[in-house]
C-alpha positions in Angstrom: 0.0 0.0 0.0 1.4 3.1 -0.7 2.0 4.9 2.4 3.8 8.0 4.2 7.2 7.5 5.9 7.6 10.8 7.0 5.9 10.6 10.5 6.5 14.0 11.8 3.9 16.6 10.3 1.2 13.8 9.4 -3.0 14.8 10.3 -3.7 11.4 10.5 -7.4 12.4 10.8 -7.1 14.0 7.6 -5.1 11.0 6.3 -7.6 8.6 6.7 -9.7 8.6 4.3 -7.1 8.7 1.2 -5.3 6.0 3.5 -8.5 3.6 2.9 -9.3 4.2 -0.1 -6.2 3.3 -1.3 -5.7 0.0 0.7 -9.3 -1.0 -0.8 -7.8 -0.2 -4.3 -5.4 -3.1 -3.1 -7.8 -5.2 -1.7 -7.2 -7.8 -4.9 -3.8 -8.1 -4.2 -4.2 -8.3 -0.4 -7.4 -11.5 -0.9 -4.8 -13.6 -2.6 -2.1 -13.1 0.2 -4.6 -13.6 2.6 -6.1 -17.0 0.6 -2.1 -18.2 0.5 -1.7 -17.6 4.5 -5.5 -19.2 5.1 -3.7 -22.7 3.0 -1.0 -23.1 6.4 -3.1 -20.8 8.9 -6.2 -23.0 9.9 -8.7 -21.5 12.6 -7.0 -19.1 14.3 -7.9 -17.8 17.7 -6.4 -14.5 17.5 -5.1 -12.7 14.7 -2.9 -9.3 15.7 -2.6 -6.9 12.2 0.1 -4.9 13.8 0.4 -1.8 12.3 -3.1 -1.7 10.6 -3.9 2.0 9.6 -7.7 2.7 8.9 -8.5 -1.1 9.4 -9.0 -2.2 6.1 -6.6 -5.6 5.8 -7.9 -6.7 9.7 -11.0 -6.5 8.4 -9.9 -8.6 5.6 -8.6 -11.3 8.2 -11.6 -10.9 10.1 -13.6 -12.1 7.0 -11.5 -14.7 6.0 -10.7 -16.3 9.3 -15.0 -16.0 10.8 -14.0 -17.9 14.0 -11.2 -15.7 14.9 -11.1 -12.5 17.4 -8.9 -9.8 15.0 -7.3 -6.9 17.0 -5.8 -3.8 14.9 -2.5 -2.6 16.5 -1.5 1.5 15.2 -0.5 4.4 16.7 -2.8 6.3 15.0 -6.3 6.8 17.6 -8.1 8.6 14.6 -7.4 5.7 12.0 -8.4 3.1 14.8 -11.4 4.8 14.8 -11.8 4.1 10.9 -10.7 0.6 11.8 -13.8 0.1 14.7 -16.7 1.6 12.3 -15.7 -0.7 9.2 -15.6 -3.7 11.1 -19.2 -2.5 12.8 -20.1 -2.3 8.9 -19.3 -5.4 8.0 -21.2 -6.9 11.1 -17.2 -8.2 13.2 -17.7 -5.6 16.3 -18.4 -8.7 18.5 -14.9 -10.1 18.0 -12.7 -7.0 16.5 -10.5 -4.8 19.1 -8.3 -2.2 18.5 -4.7 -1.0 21.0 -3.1 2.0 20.3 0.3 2.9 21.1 4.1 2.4 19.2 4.9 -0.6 18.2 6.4 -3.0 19.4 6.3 -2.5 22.8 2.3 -1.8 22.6 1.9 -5.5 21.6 2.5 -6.3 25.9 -1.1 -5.0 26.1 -2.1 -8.2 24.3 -5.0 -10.3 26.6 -3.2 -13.8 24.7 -0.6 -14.7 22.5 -1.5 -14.5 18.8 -2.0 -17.5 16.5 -1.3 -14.9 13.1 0.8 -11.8 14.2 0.5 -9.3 10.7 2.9 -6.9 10.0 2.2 -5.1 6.6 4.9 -2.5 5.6 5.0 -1.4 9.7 8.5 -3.0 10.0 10.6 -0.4 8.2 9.4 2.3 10.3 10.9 0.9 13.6 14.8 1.5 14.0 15.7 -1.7 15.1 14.0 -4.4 12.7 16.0 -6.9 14.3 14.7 -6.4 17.7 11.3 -5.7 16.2 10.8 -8.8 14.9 12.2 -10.6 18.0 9.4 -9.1 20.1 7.1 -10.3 17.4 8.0 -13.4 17.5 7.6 -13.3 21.6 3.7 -12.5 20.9 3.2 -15.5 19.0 1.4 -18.7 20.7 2.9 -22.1 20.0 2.7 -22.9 16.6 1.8 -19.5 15.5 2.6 -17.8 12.7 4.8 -14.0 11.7 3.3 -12.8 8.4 5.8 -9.8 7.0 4.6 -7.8 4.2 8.0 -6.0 2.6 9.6 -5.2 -0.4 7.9 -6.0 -3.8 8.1 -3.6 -6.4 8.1 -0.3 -7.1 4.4 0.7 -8.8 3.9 1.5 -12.4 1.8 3.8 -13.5 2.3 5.1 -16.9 4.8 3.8 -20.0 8.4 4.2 -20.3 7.1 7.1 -22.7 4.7 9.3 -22.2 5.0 11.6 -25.0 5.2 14.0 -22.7 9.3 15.4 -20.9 11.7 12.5 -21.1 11.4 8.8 -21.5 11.7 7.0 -17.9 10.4 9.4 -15.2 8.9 6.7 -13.3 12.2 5.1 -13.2 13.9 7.9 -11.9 11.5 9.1 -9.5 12.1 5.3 -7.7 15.8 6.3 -7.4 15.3 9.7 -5.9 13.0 7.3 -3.5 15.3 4.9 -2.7 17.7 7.8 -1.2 14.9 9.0 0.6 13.8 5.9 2.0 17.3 5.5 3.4 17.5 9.1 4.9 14.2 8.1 6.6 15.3 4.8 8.2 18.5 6.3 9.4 16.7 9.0 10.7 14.7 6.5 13.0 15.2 6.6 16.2 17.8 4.1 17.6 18.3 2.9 13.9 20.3 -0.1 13.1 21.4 -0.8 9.2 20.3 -4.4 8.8 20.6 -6.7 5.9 17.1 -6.8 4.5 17.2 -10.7 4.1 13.6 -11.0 5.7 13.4 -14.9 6.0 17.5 -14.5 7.6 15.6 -12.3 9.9 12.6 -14.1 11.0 14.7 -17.5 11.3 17.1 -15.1 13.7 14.4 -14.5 15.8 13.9 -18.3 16.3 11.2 -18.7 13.9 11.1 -21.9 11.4 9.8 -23.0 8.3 10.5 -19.6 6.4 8.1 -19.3 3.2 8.4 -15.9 0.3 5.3 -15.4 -1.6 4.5 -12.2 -3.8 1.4 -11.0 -5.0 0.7 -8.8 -8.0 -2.0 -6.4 -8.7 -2.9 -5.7 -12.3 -5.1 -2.5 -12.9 -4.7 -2.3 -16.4 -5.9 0.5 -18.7 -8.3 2.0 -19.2 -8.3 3.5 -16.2 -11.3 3.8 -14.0 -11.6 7.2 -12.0 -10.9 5.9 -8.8 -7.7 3.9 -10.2 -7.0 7.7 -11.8 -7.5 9.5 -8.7 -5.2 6.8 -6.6 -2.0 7.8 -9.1 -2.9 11.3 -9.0 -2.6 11.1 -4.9 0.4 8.9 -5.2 2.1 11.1 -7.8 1.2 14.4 -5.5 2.7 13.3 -2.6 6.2 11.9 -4.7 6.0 15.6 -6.1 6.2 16.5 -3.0 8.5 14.6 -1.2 11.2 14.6 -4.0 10.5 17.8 -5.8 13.7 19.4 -4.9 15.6 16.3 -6.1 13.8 16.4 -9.5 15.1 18.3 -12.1 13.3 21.0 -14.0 12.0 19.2 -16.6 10.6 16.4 -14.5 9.4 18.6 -12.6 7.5 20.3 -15.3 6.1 16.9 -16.6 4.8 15.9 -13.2 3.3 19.3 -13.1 1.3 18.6 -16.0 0.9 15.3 -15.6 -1.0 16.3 -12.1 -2.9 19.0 -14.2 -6.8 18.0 -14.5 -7.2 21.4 -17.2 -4.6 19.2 -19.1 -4.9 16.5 -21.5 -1.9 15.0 -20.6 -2.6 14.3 -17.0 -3.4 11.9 -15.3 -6.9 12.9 -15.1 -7.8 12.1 -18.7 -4.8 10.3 -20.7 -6.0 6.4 -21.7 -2.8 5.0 -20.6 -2.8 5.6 -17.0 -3.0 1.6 -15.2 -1.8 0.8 -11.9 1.0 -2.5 -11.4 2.5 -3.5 -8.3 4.4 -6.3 -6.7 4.2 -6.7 -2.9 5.9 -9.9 -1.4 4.9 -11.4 1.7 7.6 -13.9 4.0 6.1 -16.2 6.8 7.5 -18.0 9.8 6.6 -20.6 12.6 7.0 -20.3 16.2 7.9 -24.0 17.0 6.9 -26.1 20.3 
């Protein structure tokens, strides 16, 4: 899911809603990985989505798993809130609970060990991923199961050629990303660079029976207008965390491509799709 690293200034409030509308967007992608776990996961008790923003994957779980009790883990109280009313909607209330507070420390306020502990793209913002997924691992009842959602692929929105600035923007928006990305993990408090081998990592933290899965989701054009509006969010907020990074004539293309008075934005072009690649590792807490 696309999502916003920089913690500081966020509204999460305001967030919200763009933050659930684009996990629903996803909601293809996220069904299969949930059918894959659901194959090795069979009736469990509790199911922890730590890290859940506005709700929208525990709710997933709590659909797929019926006889399970799903608690949503964020620090966010405002996107809790989101998380409560859609399980209400979709009739879970009775056995959906929410905890706010940082992770992973906030997961001590667990009532019982977790047979399915979640963790979907909430690992790279804690400083110590090492440690993080140690105290994971802790929460997990005998026999229970770490489900990491990192790494993937970058999205694709638009060709190699637009017709529009110069061939490849996409491309070299992801490598102005990348340096921002690692400015914001070193900027984490008590940070430790760490080797981003995430089955190494869960077998370090004495899990077994490591498994790597990756899931695609395919919104090919044409576009519908809520595919359109998702990249016109997504490419907003890269204007605006790499802007000064861009040059000027990338700049200017994004500008237009973000123009809805402009027939070569994203708005109105007929090539505008959405592709992306998110890959999922799982491991076992033995005996």
């Amino acid at each position: 899911m696309a999502h916003h690293h920089d913690h500081t200034d966020i509204d999460w409030a305001e967030m919200g809603p763009l933050l659930e509308s684009q996990a629903e967007l996803f909601t293809p992608l996220y069904e299969r990985a949930l059918a894959w776990l659901a194959k090795e996961v069979t009736e469990p008790g509790l199911i922890v989505d730590a890290g859940s923003g506005p709700g929208v994957i525990a709710c997933l779980f709590a659909e797929t798993f019926p006889g399970a009790r799903v608690v949503a883990v964020d620090s966010s109280e405002p996107l809790l809130e989101r998380a409560r009313a859609r399980a209400a909607r979709q009739g879970a209330a009775d056995r959906f609970g929410t905890i706010a507070g940082e992770l992973p420390d906030v997961l001590d306020e667990l009532d019982y060990p977790a047979d399915l502990l979640w963790a979907s793209r909430s690992l790279h913002h804690l400083g110590d991923q090492r440690a993080a997924l140690a105290a994971f691992a802790a929460r997990l009842a005998p026999g229970g199961t770490l489900a990491l959602m990192e790494g993937g692929l970058p999205a694709r929105f638009l060709p190699r050629d637009i017709g529009i600035g110069r061939p490849g923007l996409q491309a070299r928006i992801d490598a102005l990303e990348e340096k921002w990305f690692a400015r914001m993990r070193a900027d984490l408090p008590g940070h430790v660079a760490e080797t981003e081998d995430w089955p190494a990592l869960l077998a370090a933290a004495g899990l077994k029976h490591t498994r790597t899965r990756t899931f695609l989701l395919d919104l090919p054009a044409p576009a519908t207008d809520r595919v359109r509006s998702y990249v016109a969010a997504s490419l907003s907020r890269l204007r605006e965390g790499v802007a000064d990074d861009l040059d000027a004539d990338d700049r200017a293309t994004l500008d237009r491509l973000l123009d809805p008075a402009d027939e070569a934005s994203v708005h109105r072009r007929p090539d505008v799709f959405v592709l992306a690649a998110h890959t999922v590792h799982t491991a076992v807490r033995t005996g």
